[in-house]
Every structure is written in C-alpha cells, then in structure tokens.
DOZAMI-431267 format. One line per field, with one value per residue (C-alpha): residue number from 1; residue in three letters; x, y, z. Coordinates in Angstrom, 2 decimals, padded with zeros to 5 digits. Layout:
DOZAMI-431267
pos: [NUM,...]
code: [ala,...]
X: [X,...]
Y: [Y,...]
Z: [Z,...]
//
This chain:
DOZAMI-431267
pos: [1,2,3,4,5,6,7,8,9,10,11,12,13,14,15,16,17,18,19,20,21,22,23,24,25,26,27,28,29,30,31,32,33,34,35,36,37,38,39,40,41,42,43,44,45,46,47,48,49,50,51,52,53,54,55,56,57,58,59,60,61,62,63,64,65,66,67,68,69,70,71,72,73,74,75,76,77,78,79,80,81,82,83,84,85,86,87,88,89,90,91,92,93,94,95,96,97,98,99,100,101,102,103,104,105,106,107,108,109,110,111,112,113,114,115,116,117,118,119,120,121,122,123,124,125,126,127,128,129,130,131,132,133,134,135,136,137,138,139,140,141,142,143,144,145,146,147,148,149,150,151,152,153,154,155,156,157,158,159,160,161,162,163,164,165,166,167,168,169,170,171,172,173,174,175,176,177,178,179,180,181,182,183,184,185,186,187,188,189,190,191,192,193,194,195,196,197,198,199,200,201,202,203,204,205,206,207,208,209,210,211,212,213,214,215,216,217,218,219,220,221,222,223,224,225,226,227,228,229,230,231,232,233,234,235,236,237,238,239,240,241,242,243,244,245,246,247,248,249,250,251,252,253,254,255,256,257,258,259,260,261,262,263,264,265,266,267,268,269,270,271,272,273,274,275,276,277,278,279,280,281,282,283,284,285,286,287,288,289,290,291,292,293,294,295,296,297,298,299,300,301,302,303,304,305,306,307,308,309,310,311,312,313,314,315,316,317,318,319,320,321,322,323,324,325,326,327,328,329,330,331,332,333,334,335,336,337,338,339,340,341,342,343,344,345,346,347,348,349,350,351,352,353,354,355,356,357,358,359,360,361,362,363,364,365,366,367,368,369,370,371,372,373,374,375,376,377,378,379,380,381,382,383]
code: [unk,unk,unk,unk,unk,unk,unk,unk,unk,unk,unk,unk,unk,unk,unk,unk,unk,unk,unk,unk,unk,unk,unk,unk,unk,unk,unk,unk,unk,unk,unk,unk,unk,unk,unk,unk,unk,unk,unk,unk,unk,unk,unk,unk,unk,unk,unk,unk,unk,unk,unk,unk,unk,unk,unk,unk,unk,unk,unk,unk,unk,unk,unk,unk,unk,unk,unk,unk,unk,unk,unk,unk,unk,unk,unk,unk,unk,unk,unk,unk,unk,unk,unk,unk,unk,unk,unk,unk,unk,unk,unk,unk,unk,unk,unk,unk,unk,unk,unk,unk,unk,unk,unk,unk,unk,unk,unk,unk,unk,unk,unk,unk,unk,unk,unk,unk,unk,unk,unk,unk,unk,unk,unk,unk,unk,unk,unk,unk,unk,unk,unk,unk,unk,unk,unk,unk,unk,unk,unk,unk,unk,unk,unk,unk,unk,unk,unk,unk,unk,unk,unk,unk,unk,unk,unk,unk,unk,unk,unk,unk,unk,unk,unk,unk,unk,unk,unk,unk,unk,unk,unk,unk,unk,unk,unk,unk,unk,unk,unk,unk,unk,unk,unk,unk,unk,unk,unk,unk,unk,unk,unk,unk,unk,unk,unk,unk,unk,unk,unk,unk,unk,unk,unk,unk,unk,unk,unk,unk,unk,unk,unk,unk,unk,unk,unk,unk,unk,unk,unk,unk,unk,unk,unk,unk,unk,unk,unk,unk,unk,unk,unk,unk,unk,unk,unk,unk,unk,unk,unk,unk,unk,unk,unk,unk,unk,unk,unk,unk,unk,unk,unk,unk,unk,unk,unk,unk,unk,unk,unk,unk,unk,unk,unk,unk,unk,unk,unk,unk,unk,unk,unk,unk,unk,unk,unk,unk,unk,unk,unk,unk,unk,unk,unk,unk,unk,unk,unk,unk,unk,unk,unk,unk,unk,unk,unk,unk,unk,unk,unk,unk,unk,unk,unk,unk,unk,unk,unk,unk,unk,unk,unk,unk,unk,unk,unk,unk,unk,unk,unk,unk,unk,unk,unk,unk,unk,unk,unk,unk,unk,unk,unk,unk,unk,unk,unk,unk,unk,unk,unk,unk,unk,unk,unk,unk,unk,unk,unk,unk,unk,unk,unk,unk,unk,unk,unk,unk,unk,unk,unk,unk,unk,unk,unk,unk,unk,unk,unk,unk,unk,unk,unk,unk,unk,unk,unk,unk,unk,unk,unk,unk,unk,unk,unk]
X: [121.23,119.83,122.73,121.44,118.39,118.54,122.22,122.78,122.70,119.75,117.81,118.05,116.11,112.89,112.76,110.07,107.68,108.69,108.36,104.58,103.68,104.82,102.71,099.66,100.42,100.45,096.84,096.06,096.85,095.45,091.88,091.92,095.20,093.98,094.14,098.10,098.82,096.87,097.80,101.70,101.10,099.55,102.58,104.86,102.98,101.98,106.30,106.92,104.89,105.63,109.42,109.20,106.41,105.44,102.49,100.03,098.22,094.43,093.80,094.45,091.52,094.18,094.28,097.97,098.45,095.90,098.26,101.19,099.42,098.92,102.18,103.91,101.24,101.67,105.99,106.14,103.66,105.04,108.70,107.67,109.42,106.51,103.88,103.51,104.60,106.28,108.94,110.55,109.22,110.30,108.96,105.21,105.42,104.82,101.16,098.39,096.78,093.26,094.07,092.77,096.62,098.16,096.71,100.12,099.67,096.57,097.87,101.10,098.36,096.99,100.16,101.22,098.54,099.15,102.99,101.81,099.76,102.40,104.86,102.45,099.71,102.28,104.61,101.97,101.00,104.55,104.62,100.80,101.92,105.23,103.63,101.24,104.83,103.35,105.01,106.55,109.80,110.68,112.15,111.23,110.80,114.27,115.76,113.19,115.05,117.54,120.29,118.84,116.05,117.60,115.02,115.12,115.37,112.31,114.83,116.34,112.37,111.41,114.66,113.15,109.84,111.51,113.39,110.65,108.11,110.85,111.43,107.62,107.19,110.05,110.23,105.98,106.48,109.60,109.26,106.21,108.37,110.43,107.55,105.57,108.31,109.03,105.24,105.81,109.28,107.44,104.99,107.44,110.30,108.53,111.38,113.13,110.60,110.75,114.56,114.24,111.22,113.43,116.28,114.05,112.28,115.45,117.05,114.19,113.94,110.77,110.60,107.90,107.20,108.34,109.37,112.33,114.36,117.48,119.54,118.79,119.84,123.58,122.13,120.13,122.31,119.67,117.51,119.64,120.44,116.94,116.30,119.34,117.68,114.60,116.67,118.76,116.12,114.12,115.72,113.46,114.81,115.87,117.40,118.74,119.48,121.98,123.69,127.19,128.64,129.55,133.26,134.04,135.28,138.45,139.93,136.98,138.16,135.48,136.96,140.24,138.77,139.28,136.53,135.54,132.20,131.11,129.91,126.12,125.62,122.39,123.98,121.57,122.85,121.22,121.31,119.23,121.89,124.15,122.48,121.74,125.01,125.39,129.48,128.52,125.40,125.25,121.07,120.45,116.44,116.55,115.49,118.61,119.47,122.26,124.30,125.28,126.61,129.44,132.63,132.83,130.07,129.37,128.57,125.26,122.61,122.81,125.77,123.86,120.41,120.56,122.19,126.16,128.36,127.01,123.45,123.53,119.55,120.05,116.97,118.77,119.51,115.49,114.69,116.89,115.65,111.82,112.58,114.01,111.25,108.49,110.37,111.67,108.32,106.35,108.63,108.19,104.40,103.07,103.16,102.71,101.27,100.20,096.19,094.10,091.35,088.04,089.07,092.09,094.51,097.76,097.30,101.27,101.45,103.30,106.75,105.43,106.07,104.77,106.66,107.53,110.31,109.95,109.43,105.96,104.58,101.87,098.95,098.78,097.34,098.45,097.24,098.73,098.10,098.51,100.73,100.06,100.35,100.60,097.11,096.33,099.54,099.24,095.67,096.82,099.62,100.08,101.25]
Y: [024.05,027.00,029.17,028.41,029.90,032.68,034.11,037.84,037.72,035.51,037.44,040.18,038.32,038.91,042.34,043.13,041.03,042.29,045.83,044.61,043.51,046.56,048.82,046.18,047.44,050.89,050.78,049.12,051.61,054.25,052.35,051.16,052.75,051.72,048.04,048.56,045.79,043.21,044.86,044.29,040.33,040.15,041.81,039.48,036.46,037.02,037.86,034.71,032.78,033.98,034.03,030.05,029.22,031.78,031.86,035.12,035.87,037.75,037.86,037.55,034.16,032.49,029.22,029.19,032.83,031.07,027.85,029.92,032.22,028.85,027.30,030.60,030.64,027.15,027.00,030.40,029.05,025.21,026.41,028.55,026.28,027.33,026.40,023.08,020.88,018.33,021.33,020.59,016.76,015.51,011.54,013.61,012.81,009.44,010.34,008.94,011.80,011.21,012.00,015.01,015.97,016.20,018.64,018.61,015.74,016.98,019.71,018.44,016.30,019.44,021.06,017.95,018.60,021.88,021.36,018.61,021.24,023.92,021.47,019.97,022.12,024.77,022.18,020.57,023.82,024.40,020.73,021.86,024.97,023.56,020.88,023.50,025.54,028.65,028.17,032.45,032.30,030.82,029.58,025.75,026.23,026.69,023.78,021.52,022.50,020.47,020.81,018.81,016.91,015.23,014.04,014.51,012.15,011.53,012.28,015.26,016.41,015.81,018.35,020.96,020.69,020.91,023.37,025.77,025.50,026.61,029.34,030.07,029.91,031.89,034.69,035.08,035.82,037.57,040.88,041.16,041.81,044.47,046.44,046.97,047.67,050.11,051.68,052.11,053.95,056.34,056.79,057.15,059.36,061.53,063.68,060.78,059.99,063.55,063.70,060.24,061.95,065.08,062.78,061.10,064.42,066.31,062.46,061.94,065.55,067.73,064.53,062.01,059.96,056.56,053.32,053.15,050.16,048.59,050.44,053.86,052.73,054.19,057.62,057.56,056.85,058.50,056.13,053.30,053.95,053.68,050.78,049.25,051.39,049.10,045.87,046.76,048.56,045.48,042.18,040.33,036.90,038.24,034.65,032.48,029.09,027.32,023.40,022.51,019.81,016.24,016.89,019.64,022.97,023.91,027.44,029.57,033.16,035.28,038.75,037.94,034.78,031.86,028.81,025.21,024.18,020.64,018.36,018.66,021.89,023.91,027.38,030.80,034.06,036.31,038.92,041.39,041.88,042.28,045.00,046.75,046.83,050.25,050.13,049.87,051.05,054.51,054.83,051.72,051.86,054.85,054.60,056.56,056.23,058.32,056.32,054.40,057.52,058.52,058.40,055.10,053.42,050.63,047.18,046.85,044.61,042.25,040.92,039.36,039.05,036.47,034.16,033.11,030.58,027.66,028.17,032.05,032.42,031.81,034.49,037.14,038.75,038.35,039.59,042.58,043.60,043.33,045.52,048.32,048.00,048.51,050.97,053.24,053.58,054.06,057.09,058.64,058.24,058.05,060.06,058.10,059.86,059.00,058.78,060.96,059.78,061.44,064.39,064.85,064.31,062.36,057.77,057.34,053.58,051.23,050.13,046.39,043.42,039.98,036.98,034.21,032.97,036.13,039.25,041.24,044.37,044.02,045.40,049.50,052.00,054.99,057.17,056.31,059.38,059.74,062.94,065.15,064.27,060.71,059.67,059.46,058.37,055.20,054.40,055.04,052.85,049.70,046.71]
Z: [-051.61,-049.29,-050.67,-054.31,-054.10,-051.24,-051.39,-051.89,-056.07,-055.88,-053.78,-055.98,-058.15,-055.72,-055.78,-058.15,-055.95,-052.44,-054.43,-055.56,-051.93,-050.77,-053.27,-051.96,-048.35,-048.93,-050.62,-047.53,-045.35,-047.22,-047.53,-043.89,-041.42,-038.63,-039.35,-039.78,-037.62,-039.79,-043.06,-041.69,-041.13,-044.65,-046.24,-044.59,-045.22,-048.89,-049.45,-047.52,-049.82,-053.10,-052.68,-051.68,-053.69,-055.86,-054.68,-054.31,-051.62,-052.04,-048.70,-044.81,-044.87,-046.99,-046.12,-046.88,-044.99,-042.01,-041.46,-041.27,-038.30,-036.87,-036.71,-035.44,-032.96,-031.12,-032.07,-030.29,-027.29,-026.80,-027.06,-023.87,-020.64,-018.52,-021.21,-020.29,-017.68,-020.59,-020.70,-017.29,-016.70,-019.60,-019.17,-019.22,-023.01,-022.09,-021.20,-023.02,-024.92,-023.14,-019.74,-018.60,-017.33,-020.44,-022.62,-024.76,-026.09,-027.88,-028.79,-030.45,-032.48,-033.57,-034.69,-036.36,-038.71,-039.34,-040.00,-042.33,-043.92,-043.99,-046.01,-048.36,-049.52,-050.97,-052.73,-054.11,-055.64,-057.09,-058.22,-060.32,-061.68,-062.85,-064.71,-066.13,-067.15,-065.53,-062.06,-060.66,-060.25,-056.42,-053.62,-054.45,-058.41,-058.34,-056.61,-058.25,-061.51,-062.62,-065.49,-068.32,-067.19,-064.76,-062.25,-058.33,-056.09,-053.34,-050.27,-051.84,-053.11,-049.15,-047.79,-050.45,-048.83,-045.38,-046.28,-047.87,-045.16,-042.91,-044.48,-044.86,-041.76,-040.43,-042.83,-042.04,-038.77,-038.65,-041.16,-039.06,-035.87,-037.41,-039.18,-036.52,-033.96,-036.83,-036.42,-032.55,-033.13,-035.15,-032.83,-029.80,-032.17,-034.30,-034.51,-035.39,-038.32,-039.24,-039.95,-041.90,-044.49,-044.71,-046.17,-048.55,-049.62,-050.63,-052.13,-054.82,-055.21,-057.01,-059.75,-060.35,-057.48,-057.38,-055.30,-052.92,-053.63,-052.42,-054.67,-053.31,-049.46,-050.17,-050.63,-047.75,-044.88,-042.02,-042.92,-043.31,-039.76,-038.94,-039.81,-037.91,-034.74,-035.05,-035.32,-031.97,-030.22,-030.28,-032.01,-034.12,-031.76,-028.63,-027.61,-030.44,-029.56,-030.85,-030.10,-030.04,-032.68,-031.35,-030.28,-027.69,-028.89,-027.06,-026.67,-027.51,-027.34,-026.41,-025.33,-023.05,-021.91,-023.49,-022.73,-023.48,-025.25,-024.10,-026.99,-027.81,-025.23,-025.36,-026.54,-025.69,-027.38,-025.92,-028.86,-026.80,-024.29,-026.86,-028.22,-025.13,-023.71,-022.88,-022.78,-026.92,-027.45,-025.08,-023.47,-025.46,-023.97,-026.34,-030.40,-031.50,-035.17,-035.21,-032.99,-036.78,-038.08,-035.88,-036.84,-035.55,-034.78,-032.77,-034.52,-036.70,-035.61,-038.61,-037.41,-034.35,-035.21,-038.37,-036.02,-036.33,-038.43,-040.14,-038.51,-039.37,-041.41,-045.00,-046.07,-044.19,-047.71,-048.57,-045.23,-045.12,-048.73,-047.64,-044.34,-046.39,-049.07,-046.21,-043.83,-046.65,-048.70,-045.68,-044.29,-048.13,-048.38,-044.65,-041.10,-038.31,-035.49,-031.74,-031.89,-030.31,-027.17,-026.68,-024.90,-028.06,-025.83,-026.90,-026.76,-025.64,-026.47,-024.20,-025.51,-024.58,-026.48,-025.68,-024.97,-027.67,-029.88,-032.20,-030.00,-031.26,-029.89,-027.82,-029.88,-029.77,-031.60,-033.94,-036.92,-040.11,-042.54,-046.12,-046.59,-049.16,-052.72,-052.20,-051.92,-055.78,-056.27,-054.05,-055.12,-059.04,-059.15,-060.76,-058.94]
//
C-alpha cells in the first residue's frame, strides 16, 4: 500500500509541489534571512502536508504545521532513556497519573491528544475535499481511491490514517535536519559552497533563470556530492532502531563473521558510525564532497540512512527529491556567509547538534544573501 503511493515513479508525481514550496522558501529568505531556521521548518512541514494530504500550508501558526512541531517535540524527548524514570523502571507506568512522581503519565495524556490530532484533523480534511471533488493530488487521496467505486473498508481506512500521519510526522521533521545541517556546511566550507555555485553557474549557462529540478542532478555531479556530504557528515537518524522477527536469524554474515539474531532482539544501527568510519570515509569530522567523486568512492549515505530491508523508509524517494530541490536552488540563488559581531569580526558557529531521535543543529547564526540578479527574479516569480 506504502509502495503505491510513495515509490520512485510515484513520487515523481510530487514534484511540481515540492518545486512550489521551494520557490515559497526562497521569498522567505529574501524578505527575512535571518529567520532561515524557521523558514526551513515551514518548508518541510508545508511539503509534508501537501504530499499526504494535499494540504497547503499559509503559515508557521498552522494548526496542522503546530501539531506536527508538537509530536516531534515530545517523540524525540520521551524516546530519550534518561527522560524519564518509566524508561529504565518499567512497572513506573503503573503510577496513577496524580502523583506528584510521575510526571509521564501526564504527559503521555498530553501527547495522546496530539497524536489523536495529528491522525484525524488532516484525514478529515481529505475525506471534505474529496467529497467536494476538489481534493490535490496526495498521499491519502490516492489510497482512498478505489477501482470503480468500490468502497473501503473501516480497518483498511484506519491503516491509511496511520499510515499518513506517520509519514507527516516523519517527513516534517526530517528535511528539516538535512537543510539546516546544509546551512552550517556552508557556513563552515565556503570554499566548498563556492565550487558547488561555480558548477551550477557554468550548467544553466548565460540563459533565463530557472528552477533546479531532479532532472538536472546528472549534470551536476559536484553538487550531487554535496548533498551526500550533508547526509554522512551528519545523518538525519544517527541510531535507527530496528526489532528482530519472531524466529531467530541464523548465519548472519556481517564482514567475515558470521552471527545469530535472537527472536524479537532490540537491533541499534548505529548509521553514524558507519559513516564516520575513517577506514571508508578518510577525516570523516571533515565536510568533504569530493570524497564521492573518486574513482571509486566509498558507499553513499542513502544506502544507510533510509533504514534497511523491509523497514527501509518508504518516502525516501519524496525525501531525496525535496533535499535536492532545497539544496540545489539555494546554492544557485543564495551565499551563505558566517555573520559578522559588533566589532565585524567573523561569528564561527559551533558544529553542535542537540540530542533526539532526528539529530538538529543546535540553533546558530549566518547571513543568507541574495546574489546578484536573483533578487527580482525570486520576488517575480510565480509559484
């Protein structure tokens, strides 16, 4: 069912609204840079939402964009093991939710009504603007479509709801990772930046300006390998958890070894070793893009970071398009530059990212600037 509506062809079909969101982002920038971190969590929200919903966002107060913040804010603090107590005692969930001890219990009463929210509210929407027969082009409008007529049933109606606010919620926090890692990079690797606007520059050549889509990445490899740079140098999910199936998997080859997987184990890739293992990736603390274009280079981080086999994320293919939508555009029409404190000396930001499922820099500063000939351009285009 995921497959139907979010494999590689399919997600093809979403281009022309990541494309849109993107063009929304850039005005942003240019009317207010130095609220790029905000502007980035709008752009992945409002994609999120209209690819399972097709629904548009106007604004951060959304309340659809605002219950998303929410859920990605308590998932990413309760999965913590030294948020709460309940983590390691596990017979705390017991508690009553009155007693001063167990302020979990409150709080998973509070984010029971904001999942409730998060599945609901935008389904119901769908459900509306189907009836009305002007429902975009989604996630959800196309599983709720059946070959003639035929009606769903209520359990396979509740696993598209399930499976839609999953992937609202995921895909709204995720992009947002990548992006702004993306904005630090720049701000760390100018020369890096530099080499990647060169490339674009001399691929679109003295015409009219337009878009970067996913059909230009072939002819621009640098950049290409830029974007894999921002995936390894910090993973969107450092640790991906995974659990074994209910019969133990024998003669796991893994290297030269060869192990056993109990039934039902708690499995922990941890894709950030991975992709700092310096045997494969050489200074892998370092934001090195051409480390992808050697003769032959080392593994790309997509093969880690959507997770592996049956689990692997099924909006990979949506994610990967919406990455190269932001990252390429922005190179084309924006420097990003280190900011500049009262005496004009050089901010250096702190390569620091705060802890939680989905790894986010710690908030930083830089100056976004409009380069020349773009400004007009940006504000004069249609969306």
């Amino acid at each position: 069912m995921l497959n139907r509506a979010l494999n590689n062809r399919v997600a093809q079909d979403y281009i022309p609204l990541q494309e849109q969101e993107v063009k929304k982002l850039m005005k942003r920038l240019v009317e207010q840079p130095e609220k790029f971190l905000d502007h980035v969590r709008l752009l992945s929200a409002s994609i999120a939402l209209r690819v399972a919903y097709g629904y548009t966002v106007k604004s951060f107060e959304d309340p659809f964009v605002q219950t998303a913040e929410k859920w990605a804010e308590g998932f990413s603090d309760f999965i913590q093991p030294w948020s709460y107590a309940v983590n390691i005692i596990r017979h705390l969930r017991y508690l009553p939710d009155w007693l001063p001890i167990a302020p979990f219990q409150r709080r998973v009463i509070e984010l029971r009504k904001v999942l409730s929210d998060l599945r609901e509210k935008p389904f119901s929407y769908v459900l509306e603007q189907m009836a009305e027969g002007t429902a975009e082009n989604s996630f959800v409008s196309k599983l709720l479509q059946t070959d003639e007529g035929v009606s769903l049933d209520e359990e396979t109606k509740e696993d598209i709801k399930g499976m839609a606010a999953t992937f609202y919620a995921a895909a709204s926090d995720t992009t947002v990772s990548g992006v702004q890692s993306f904005f630090l990079a720049m701000t760390l690797y100018p020369e890096t930046q530099a080499k990647a606007q060169a490339e674009i520059a001399s691929y679109l050549g003295s015409g009219p300006r337009r878009i970067i889509l996913p059909g230009d990445r072939a002819g621009l490899p640098y950049t290409s390998a830029l974007l894999k740079e921002v995936l390894r140098w910090h993973p969107i999910v450092p640790v991906i958890p995974h659990r074994s199936g209910k019969d133990d998997d024998e003669n796991v080859i893994c290297g030269t070894m060869s192990y056993r997987i109990p039934a039902k184990s708690n499995i922990m890739v941890n894709v950030w070793k991975i992709l700092h293992n310096p045997e494969v990736y050489p200074k892998p603390e370092l934001f090195v893009p051409e480390r992808f274009l050697v003769e032959n280079p080392p593994p790309g981080p997509e093969e880690y970071i959507f997770g592996f086999g049956r689990r692997i994320c099924p909006g990979m293919h949506v994610g990967q398009q919406s990455m190269w939508i932001s990252i390429s555009n922005l190179l084309s029409n924006f420097t990003i530059r280190k900011s500049k404190d009262g005496n004009g000396d050089d901010i250096v930001p702190k390569e620091e990212y705060a802890n939680g499922m989905v790894s986010h820099p710690k908030p930083f500063v830089c100056s976004v600037d409009v380069r020349d000939g773009c400004r007009d351009w940006i504000q004069d285009m249609t969306e």
